[in-house]
ChimeraX commands (.cxc) that place a marker at each C-alpha (Angstrom):
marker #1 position 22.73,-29.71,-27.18 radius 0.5
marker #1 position 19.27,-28.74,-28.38 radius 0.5
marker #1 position 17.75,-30.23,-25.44 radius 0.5
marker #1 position 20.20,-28.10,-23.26 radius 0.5
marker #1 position 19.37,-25.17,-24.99 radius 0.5
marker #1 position 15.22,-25.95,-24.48 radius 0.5
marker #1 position 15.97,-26.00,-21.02 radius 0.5
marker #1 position 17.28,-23.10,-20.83 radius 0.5
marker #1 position 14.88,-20.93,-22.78 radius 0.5
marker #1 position 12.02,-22.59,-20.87 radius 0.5
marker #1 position 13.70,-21.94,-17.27 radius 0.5
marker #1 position 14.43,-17.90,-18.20 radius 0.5
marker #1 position 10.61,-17.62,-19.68 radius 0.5
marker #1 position 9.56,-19.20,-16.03 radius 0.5
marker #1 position 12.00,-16.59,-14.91 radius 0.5
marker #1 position 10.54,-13.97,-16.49 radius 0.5
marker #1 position 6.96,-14.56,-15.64 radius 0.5
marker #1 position 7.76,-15.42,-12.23 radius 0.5
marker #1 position 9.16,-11.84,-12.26 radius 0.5
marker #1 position 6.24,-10.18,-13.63 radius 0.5
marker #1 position 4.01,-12.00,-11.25 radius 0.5
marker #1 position 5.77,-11.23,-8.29 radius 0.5
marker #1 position 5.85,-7.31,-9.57 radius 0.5
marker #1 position 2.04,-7.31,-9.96 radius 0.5
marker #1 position 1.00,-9.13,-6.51 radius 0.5
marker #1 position 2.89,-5.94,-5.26 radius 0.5
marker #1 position 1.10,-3.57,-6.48 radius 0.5
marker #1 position -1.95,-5.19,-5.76 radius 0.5
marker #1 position -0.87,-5.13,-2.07 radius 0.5
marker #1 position 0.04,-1.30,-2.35 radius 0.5
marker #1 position -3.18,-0.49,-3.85 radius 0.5
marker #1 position -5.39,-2.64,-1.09 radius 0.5
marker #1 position -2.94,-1.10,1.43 radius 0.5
marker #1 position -3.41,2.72,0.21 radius 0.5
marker #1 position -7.49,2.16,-0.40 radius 0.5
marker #1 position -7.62,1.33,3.18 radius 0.5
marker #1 position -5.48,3.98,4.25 radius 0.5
marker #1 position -7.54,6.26,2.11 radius 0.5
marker #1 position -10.55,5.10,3.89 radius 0.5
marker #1 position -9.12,5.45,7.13 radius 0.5
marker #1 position -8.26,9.37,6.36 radius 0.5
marker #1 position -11.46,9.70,5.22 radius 0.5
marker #1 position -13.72,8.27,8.34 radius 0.5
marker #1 position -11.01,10.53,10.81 radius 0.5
marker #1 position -11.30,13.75,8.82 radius 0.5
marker #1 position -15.42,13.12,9.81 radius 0.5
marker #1 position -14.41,13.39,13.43 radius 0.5
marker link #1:1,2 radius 0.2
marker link #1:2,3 radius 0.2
marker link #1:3,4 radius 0.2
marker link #1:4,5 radius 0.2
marker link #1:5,6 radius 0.2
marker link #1:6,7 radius 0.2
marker link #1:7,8 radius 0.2
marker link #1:8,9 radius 0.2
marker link #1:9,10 radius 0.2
marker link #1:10,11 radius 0.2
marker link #1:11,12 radius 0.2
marker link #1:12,13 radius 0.2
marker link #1:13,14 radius 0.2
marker link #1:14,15 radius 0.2
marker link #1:15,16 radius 0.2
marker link #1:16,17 radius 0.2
marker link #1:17,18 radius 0.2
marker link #1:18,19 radius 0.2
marker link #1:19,20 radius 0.2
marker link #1:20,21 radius 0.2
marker link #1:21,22 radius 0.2
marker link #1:22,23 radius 0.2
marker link #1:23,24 radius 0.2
marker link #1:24,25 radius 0.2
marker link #1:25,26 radius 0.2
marker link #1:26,27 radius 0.2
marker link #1:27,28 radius 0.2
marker link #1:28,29 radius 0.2
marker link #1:29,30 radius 0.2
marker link #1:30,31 radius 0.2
marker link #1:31,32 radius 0.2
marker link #1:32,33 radius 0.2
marker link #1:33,34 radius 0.2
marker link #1:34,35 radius 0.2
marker link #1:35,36 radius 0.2
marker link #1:36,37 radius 0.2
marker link #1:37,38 radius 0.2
marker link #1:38,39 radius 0.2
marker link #1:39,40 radius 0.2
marker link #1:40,41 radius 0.2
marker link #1:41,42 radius 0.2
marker link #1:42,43 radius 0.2
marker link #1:43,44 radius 0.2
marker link #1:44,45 radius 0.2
marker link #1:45,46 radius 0.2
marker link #1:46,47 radius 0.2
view
């Protein structure tokens, strides 16, 4: 029962930080997607 119990305390920390990594690769995308978009603003409003 203890082992049981292991298992499932170790698969919803995996959970968890599977989670959290999943939430901060996103906003790492955003923020590479909106510096180039900021870029991209910045070299047309030159034109």
């Amino acid at each position: 029962m203890e082992t049981l119990f292991l298992i499932l305390i170790f698969a919803g920390i995996f959970g968890i930080y599977d989670a959290i990594r999943k939430v901060n690769n996103n906003i790492l995308e955003q923020t590479e997607e909106l510096k180039k978009i900021h870029e991209q603003l910045k070299e047309n409003s030159k034109k």
